[in-house]
C-alpha angles and dihedrals in degrees: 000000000000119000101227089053088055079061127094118228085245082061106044083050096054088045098051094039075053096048085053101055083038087057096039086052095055093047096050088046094047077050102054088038092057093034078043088055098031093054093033098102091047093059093047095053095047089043086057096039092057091058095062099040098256101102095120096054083056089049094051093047095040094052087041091062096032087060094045082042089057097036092051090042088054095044103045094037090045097048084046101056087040086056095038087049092049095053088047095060097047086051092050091053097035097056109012132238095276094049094060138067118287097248088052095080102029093098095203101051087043087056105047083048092047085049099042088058089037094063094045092056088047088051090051093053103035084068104045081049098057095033100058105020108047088086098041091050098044085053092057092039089055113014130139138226119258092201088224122105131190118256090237119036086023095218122136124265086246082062094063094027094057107356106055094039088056097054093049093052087056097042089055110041082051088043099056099042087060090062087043087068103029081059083060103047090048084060104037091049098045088073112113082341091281082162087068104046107028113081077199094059097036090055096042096056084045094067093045089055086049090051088044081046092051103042086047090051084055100047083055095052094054088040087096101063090053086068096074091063104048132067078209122122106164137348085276106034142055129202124238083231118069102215129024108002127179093260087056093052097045102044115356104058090044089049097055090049082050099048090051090052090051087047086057098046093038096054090046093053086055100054089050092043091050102044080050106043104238096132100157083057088057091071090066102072082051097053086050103044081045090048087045093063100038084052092050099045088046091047088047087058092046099054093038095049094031103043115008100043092055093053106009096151097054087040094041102042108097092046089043083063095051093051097048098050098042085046092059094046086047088062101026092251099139100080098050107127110225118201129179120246108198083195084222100132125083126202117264145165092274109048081046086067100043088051098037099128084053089052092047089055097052106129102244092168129072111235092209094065098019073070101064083041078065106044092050105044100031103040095072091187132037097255091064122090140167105213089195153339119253128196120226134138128244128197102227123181089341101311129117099225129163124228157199112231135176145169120251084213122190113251111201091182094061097062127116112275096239084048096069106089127141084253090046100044099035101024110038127007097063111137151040118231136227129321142270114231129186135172110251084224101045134083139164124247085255087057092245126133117287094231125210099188125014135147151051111308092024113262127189157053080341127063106214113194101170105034098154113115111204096156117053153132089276111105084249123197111242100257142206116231132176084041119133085260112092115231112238104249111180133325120269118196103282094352147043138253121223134192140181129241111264103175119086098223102104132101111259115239093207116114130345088355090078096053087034096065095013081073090039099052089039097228115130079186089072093057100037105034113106086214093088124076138185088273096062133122135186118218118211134182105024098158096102096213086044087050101049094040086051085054096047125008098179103079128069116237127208121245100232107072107178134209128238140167119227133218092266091056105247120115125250137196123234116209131171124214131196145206118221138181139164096204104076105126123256091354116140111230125247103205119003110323097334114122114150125057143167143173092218098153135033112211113213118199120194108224103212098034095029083222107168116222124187111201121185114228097166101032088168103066114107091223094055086042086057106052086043090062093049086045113026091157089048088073146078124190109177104078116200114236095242092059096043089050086069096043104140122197091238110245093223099059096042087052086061095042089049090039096057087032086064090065100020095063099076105096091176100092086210094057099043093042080056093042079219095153099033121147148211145197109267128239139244147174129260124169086352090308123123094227126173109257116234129219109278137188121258136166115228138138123247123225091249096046136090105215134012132285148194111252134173116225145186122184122214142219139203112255107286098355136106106213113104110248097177144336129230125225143194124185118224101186126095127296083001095061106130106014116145129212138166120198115203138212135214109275088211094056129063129241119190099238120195104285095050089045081051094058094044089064098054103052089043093116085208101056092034092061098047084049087048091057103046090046091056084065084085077233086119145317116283086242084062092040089052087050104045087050105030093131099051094046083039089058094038099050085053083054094048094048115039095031101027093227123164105251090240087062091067100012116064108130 
């Protein structure tokens, strides 16, 4: 007997009313669970952000996209089933009901199916739209003027900086989903030539031609001010000018307007063509857009290779003049101070003495291999590691002096095989510990670093209380502190010593915190294990450069963060941070399309708390304005003084600066059309290559100052010479911090630059024979010698040779 027969209906009713909440119950918690997953990510970075204070910068972020994402998804799921719709209809009168498949009448499977697309290609845009416009559209929302207009359109650099980026980005998102669909109505209406034959097909590719029209004449409109950013011409030239040329002015800039009248026109004619049949008639718009733009790339060859090139000075001038000066404001040119250096003085015994301070702070020793120096002799076991040296400079016990640093950083990778256990790697072994610190003139008998601060604990000139570095430039695991294992804290003799997390910055592993990032991090260990307790934290991100760029991700960071000690005694991460931006009129640009850069904030990690801090240096640039409008919370404005004591002008930044300077300095526009001073970065050798110096540290004391500084500094040369014509400076110290200045030598005199210093000391027979020497001990070849120690043969040979003293006298080390 079957069983259902054995029910009553009473039963069968409450089974299947069973089966149905059953059913719905299923459904809601497949739901949450895909809305759980899907959001998953969201809740965890917030979750992350709000332990470090910056919970509001993710929410901003995070709405912004979630809008964009709203308003894509409705725009490209709406046009879709609009399009879709649309092709339906035409199908259903072209064919008839009976011709076609049975699920193309039957309006409520069409439209599930319809739906079903539509969403997908909402899906599809909502998230090119967020993903790429959430930036563009919080600068235009908040963006500030820059107070500087250009000298033809007259609009504002923030015009072309937020303005003009954010209208492109529409025009062509909007622009590309047209041809999307009109992709899909030339299918779908090929088939059996129903373009030919259905009124309903033929209009509604028509409006999508007048949208296309309409976007295309907006992207012509806006083409001019496009102008302003580009050395193009035509598909074939460039301009001597980078930004609005002649050519530009006569024939460029008119052509677009007429392009986007002929789009209009164009688009009008189609339509009419279309709704009237007259296909074949549709093809002429497009021969003459198509003839517009051949007639204006050949007239703007004509005009560039006819009457530009045979005069292109007299032609190019005016706009010469704009480059060059927009190009100095782009890069902060405008405020370095040049002098004049007659190169008249020698060294001699005296001026040694009234810059002796100068003279005790020469860099004698390399950084590169002092780095491996300090990997073999400071690390003391194989999970240690120093990633790199940095150069700063320490008041200690009164004196400026300037210094190698570096991190004793924590390398989990390093550790014994048997070592690496979950316990080991996520429990214990956490963090780095202290810092290794020498003098750059100073060296043992042995040759080895002086060090003023070594060991484990730290010992030296500096008192270190907090010398645990959880957060650093190793690719650190995410760790669990506070737990009832004890963290390994230094080596001790025969034993180790171990310590506990003080700090709070963690995130707590109580409550849902635990399952939340027990699931992200995949470790059923983390939610299971006794170890943890309700004072746990996990810590994440500990990579520095990962974690700011998690923070914000809108700046560029440079690649070379640097360790100090503050006056508390903790360690802290410097980190610089830039602005950059490819849209300032008539700049030339320094790499790609890049030309526009700052180094508007300086981003300071504790080492021990990983606590983020976001300090304005250049509160008055309208980019940085801008994002503080957008993240008012994200920045910090009052800079301790101990911070502020280790500020360093970035490298990277001053290399652009002194690279475009070397063009950028001629004031005359004949020369600079000509390039005829133009200079470059020296070279130098290093191991036996010619190699281009790059800018280095130095303390030194200006003419117009009272005390010595620290200064970065890059020496030039003519094109293709050796001599030195000038140096470039940047000053590091207080108020002073970022002031440029060139001095400049006589151009009829010659001053030895690097490279022929470099020479001299190699055919000195005195200083060749001692190099000679050292270089028979098998130690190292006498290329590698003259490397290691360039700045001290470098300081002796000056000595040799302006004040002929025997090389022990200065030498002795």
């Amino acid at each position: 007997m079957d069983f259902r027969e054995s029910l009553t209906e009473k039963q069968v009713r409450k089974i299947k009313k069973f089966s149905w909440i059953i059913g719905i119950a299923i459904a809601v918690i497949a739901v949450l669970l895909i809305a759980f997953f899907s959001t998953f990510h969201w809740i965890t970075d917030y979750v992350w952000m709000d332990s470090l204070g910056f919970e509001k910068v993710y929410t901003t972020i995070l709405s912004s996209k979630v809008l964009l994402g709203v308003a894509g998804f409705i725009v490209f799921a709406v046009a879709t089933y609009f399009t879709l719709s649309w092709i339906l209809r035409v199908y259903v009168r072209h064919f008839g009901p009976q011709s076609l498949p049975p699920y193309f009448p039957n309006k409520k499977l069409s439209a599930l199916v319809m739906a079903i697309i539509s969403i997908f290609i909402g899906a599809i845009g909502s998230q090119i739209v967020k993903g790429v416009g959430w930036e563009p559209t919080l600068k235009l929302l908040k963006h500030a003027s820059f107070g500087k207009a250009d000298p033809y359109f007259h609009m504002d650099v923030s015009f072309y900086m937020f303005i003009l980026p954010f209208l492109k980005f529409v025009l062509f998102v909007l622009l590309g989903l047209a041809i999307f669909f009109l992709i899909i109505e030339i299918a779908a209406y090929s088939i059996f030539h129903i373009y030919r034959m259905s009124r309903l097909a033929q209009v509604h590719m028509g409006v999508t031609l007048g949208f296309m029209g309409i976007l295309l004449a907006g992207l012509h409109v806006i083409a001019p001010y496009g102008t302003m950013l580009t050395e193009q011409v035509n598909i074939f030239q460039k301009s001597v000018v980078h930004g609005l040329s002649y050519t530009d002015k006569l024939i460029n800039i008119p052509k677009s307007y007429v392009l986007a009248a002929v789009a209009i026109i164009g688009s009008i004619w189609m339509i009419v063509a279309m709704v009237r049949g007259r296909l074949q008639s549709m093809a002429i718009p497009i021969v003459f857009y198509l003839g517009v733009v051949i007639l204006g790339q050949a007239a703007s060859i004509v005009v560039q290779s006819f009457v530009v090139s045979p005069n292109e000075f007299a032609k190019e001038k005016p706009f010469l003049e704009h480059n060059l000066n927009y190009t100095r404001a782009a890069y902060d040119l405008d405020d370095i101070k040049v002098k004049e250096n007659p190169g008249n003085n020698s060294l001699d015994e005296a001026m040694i003495k009234r810059n002796q301070l100068t003279i005790d702070n020469v860099r004698l020793n390399d950084s590169r291999p002092l780095h491996d120096i300090y990997n073999q002799l400071q690390t003391f076991r194989t999970y240690y590691q120093f990633n790199d040296m940095d150069i700063d400079r320490y008041n200690i016990d009164g004196n400026y002096q300037q210094v190698f640093i570096g991190a004793r950083e924590l390398s989990t990778k390093d550790l014994p095989s048997q070592a690496k256990t979950w316990v080991n790697r996520t429990l214990r072994y956490t963090h780095g510990y202290g810092v290794a610190m020498s003098h750059v003139n100073k060296v043992t008998s042995q040759g080895q670093p002086e060090y003023m601060v070594k060991n484990i604990p730290p010992e030296g000139v500096l008192d270190i209380k907090r010398p645990q570095i959880y957060f650093g430039e190793e690719d650190y695991p995410n760790v669990i502190v506070n737990s009832k294992v004890d963290e390994f804290d230094y080596p001790s003799g025969d034993s180790n010593k171990s310590n506990q997390y003080e700090a709070r910055s963690g995130i707590s592993l109580d409550g849902v915190n635990r399952l939340l990032f027990a699931i992200k991090e995949g470790s059923i260990r983390m939610l299971t294990s006794d170890q943890l307790t309700k004072k746990s934290q996990f810590l994440e991100t500990r990579n520095i450069m990962d974690r700011v760029k998690r923070i914000a991700p809108f700046f560029h960071y440079d690649n070379d963060p640097y360790l100090f000690v503050r006056d508390d005694g903790t360690l802290a991460w410097m980190i610089d941070a830039y602005l950059k931006a490819d849209s300032y009129p008539y700049a030339e640009p320094y790499k790609g399309n890049e030309n526009y850069v700052r180094n508007a904030v300086k981003v300071v990690v504790d080492a021990y708390s990983g606590e983020v801090a976001f300090y304005t240096v250049n509160p008055d640039d309208p980019l940085l304005k801008t994002y503080m409008d957008i993240f008012p919370e994200l920045f910090t404005t009052e800079i301790p003084d101990d911070v502020q004591a280790h500020f360093r002008y970035p490298e990277d930044l001053f290399k652009i600066q002194a690279q475009m300077y070397g063009t950028y300095h001629m004031s005359d526009l004949e020369v600079f059309y000509n390039r005829e001073d133009y200079w470059q970065f020296p070279t130098e050798k290093y191991f036996n290559e010619d190699i281009t110096m790059e800018p280095y540290y130095i303390t030194m004391k200006l003419p117009e100052a009272d005390k010595e500084e620290f200064i970065l500094m890059q020496p030039y040369t003519p094109k293709k010479r050796q001599n030195m014509i000038s140096w470039i400076g940047v000053r590091n110290d207080g108020e002073h911090y970022g002031e440029m200045f060139v001095y400049q030598f006589p151009k009829q005199k010659n001053i030895y630059g690097p490279q022929q210093i470099e020479n001299r000391i190699n055919q000195d027979s005195v200083i060749s024979q001692q190099l000679n020497l050292w270089a028979q001990g098998g130690l190292m070849s006498s290329a590698a010698i003259c490397s290691r120690f360039r700045w001290k043969t470098r300081y002796c040979m000056w000595n040799r040779f302006t004040l002929n003293l025997p090389m022990k006298h200065h030498c002795r080390k």
